[in-house]
N, C-alpha and C positions, 0 to 999 in steps of 0.2 A: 338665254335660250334654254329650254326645260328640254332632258330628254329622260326616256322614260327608262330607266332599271327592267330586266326584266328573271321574270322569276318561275319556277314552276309551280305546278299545280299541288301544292302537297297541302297534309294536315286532315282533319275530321272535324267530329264530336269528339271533345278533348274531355279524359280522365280527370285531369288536372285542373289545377285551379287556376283562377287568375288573381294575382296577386301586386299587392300595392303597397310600399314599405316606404321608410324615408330612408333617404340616401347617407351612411353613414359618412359620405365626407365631406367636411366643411364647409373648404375652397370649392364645391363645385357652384355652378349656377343653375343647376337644374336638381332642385330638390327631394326627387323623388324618384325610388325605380319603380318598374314594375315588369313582371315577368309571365310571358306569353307562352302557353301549351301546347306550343308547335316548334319542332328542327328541336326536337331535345330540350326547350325548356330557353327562349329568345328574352333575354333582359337589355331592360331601355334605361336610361336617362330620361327623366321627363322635366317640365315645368308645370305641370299641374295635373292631378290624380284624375281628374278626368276632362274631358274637352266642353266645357258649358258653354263659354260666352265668346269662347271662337278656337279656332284649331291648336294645337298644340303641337310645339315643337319636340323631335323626341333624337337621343341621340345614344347608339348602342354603347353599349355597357362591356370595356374587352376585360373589366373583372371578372368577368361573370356576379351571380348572384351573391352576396355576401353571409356571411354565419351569424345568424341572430337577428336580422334587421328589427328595425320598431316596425312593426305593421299595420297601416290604414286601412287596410280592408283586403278581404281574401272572398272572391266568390263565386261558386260552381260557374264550369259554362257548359253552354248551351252548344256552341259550331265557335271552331277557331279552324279556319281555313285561309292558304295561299290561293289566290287569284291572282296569275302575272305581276303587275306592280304593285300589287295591293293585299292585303292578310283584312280579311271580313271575318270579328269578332262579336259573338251575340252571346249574352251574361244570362244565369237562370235568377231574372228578376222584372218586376214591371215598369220599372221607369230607367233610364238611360243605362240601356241594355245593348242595343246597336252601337258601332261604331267601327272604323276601319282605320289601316293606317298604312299611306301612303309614300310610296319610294319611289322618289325623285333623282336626279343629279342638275346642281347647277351650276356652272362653270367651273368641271369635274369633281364637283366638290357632292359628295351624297349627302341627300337628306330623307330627313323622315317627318313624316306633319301626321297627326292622331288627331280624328274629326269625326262629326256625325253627320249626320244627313242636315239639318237646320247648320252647323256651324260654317259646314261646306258650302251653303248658300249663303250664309252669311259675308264669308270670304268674298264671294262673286256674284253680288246682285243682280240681276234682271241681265244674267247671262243667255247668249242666243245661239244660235248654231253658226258658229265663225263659216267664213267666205274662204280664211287660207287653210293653208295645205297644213294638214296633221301635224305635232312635233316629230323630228326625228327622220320622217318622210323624206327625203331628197325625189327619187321614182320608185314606185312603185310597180315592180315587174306582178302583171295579169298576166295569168294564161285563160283565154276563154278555147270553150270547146267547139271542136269541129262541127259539131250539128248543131251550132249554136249560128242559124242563118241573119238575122240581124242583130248584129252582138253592138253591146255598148259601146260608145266611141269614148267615154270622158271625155268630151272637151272642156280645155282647158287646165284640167289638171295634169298633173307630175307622175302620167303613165306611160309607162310601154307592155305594150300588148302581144301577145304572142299568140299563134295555135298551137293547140295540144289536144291530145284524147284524155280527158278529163274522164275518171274511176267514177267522180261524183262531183254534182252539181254542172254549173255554166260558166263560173267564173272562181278562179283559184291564185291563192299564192302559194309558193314552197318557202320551208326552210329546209335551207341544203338540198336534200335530193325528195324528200318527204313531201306530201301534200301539210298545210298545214292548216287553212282554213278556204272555205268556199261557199259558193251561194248561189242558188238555185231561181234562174228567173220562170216568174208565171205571168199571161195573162188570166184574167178572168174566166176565158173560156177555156183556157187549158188547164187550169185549175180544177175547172167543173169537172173535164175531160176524163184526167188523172185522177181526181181521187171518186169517181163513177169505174172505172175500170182498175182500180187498184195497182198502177205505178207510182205514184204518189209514194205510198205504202214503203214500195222497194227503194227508192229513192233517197225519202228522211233516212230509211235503215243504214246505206252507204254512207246518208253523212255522219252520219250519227257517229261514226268509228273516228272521225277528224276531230281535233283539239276543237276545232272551232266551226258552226256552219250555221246557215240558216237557210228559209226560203221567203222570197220577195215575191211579191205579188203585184200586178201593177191595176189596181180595181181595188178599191170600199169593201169592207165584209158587208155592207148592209145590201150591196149587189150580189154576193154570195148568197145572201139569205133570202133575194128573190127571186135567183135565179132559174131561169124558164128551160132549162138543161134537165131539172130533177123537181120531183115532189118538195114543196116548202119544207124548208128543217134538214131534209134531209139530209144536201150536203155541207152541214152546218154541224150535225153531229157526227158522221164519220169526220169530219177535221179535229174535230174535241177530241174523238178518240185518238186521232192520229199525234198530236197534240200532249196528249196523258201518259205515251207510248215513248213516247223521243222527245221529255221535257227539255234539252240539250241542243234540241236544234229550233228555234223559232222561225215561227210563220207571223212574218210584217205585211201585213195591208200598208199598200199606198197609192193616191188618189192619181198617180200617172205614172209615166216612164219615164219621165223627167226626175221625180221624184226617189222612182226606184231607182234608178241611176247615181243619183247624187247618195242614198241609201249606201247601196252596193260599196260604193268606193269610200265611204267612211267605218265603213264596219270591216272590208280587209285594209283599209289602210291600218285601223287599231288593232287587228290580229297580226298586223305586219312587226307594231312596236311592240307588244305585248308578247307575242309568241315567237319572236327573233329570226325576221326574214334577214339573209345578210345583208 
């Protein structure tokens, strides 16, 4: 059973280089370090300089970085950032420049796997959106909010539900005492409704201050873009702008409420492991 590490949010546009040396000692099995421009300068263990032909195992380095290494390659980056259980790495060059790497534990034992977008696939072929319950997940404590008159049931999954007067959004988890991630349900017409009289607006703004949020929608944008509430376009570009305003909080179209439901409870179950609900 995988559960996930969790991390915060640190890092940038990194000064620093990235850098890929061989590993001066013998006896290891992982040939090669390489050292990442985030937490002061993060050195790995690797099996292979970079991830081609499938993911790569990596495994920290409590030498730290060594005096003189031989070096494979040293080259500008682009964004070296911490995302929860993940550090998203982008190189200043045109081909295998993307890449992330991944912190796991499995059977208490931590790992790290260094992967790209095709290797990650490759790992998990003709993967679908699983039926069970998230890792790490046991229940999942929602607080929905009081004006929230028909609130989501999750049936069948590993909730318990609470009221609460929710700051922001319909549907919320804490860590500790804090709000930590949440989401905002819409129908179609209250969509229309909201961003015609500018609550909407105030709304994203609230979430926007949470680690983690978004809004759901339970309607198509192609019904947005017909809709007989406002002038064609119209509320199709106040969203864009609302949109370009609070890139931090997305707006999901979905074709029901069965769907935004099933939505809902997968995106705070993964801010639950990711942003560490107790």
């Amino acid at each position: 059973m995988w559960a996930v590490l969790v991390g915060g949010d640190t890092g940038a546009v990194a000064a620093d280089p990235f850098v890929v040396a061989r590993n001066p000692d013998p006896g290891s099995s992982l040939p090669y370090l390489l050292k990442l421009p985030i937490e002061g300068g993060l050195t790995l263990k690797v099996r292979e300089p970079w991830p081609v032909g499938s993911r790569v195992y990596c495994h920290p380095c409590d030498e730290g970085w060594p005096l003189g290494p031989e070096l494979v390659e040293q080259v500008p980056v682009r964004h070296c950032r911490r995302r929860g259980s993940a550090i998203d790495l982008v190189l200043e060059r045109s081909r295998n420049n993307r890449s992330q790497f991944v912190f796991a534990q499995s059977r208490g034992r931590e790992m790290i796997f260094w992967q790209t977008a095709k290797t990650a696939r490759a790992a998990r072929p003709g993967t679908r959106v699983p039926t069970r319950r998230p890792p790490g997940i046991e229940t999942l404590h929602v607080e929905v909010d009081t004006r929230e008159r028909y609130p989501y049931r999750f049936g069948g999954r590993p909730v318990k539900r609470s009221r609460a007067a929710l700051a922001a959004g319909d549907y919320a988890i804490r860590a500790g005492e804090r709000l930590a991630a949440a989401v905002e349900r819409k129908t179609g017409e209250n969509l229309a409704s909201s961003l015609s009289d500018g609550s909407l607006a105030l709304q994203m703004g609230e979430l926007a201050s949470l680690p983690a949020a978004a809004v759901v929608v339970e309607t198509s944008y192609s019904r947005l873009i017909s809709s007989r509430w406002a002038p064609p376009g119209w509320l199709a570009d106040v969203l864009a702008r609302l949109q370009v305003r609070y890139p931090g909080v997305p707006i999901v179209f979905l074709e029901s409420r069965k769907l935004a439901e099933e939505w809902t409870y997968r995106f705070l179950a993964a801010a639950a492991s990711e942003l560490g609900e107790p």
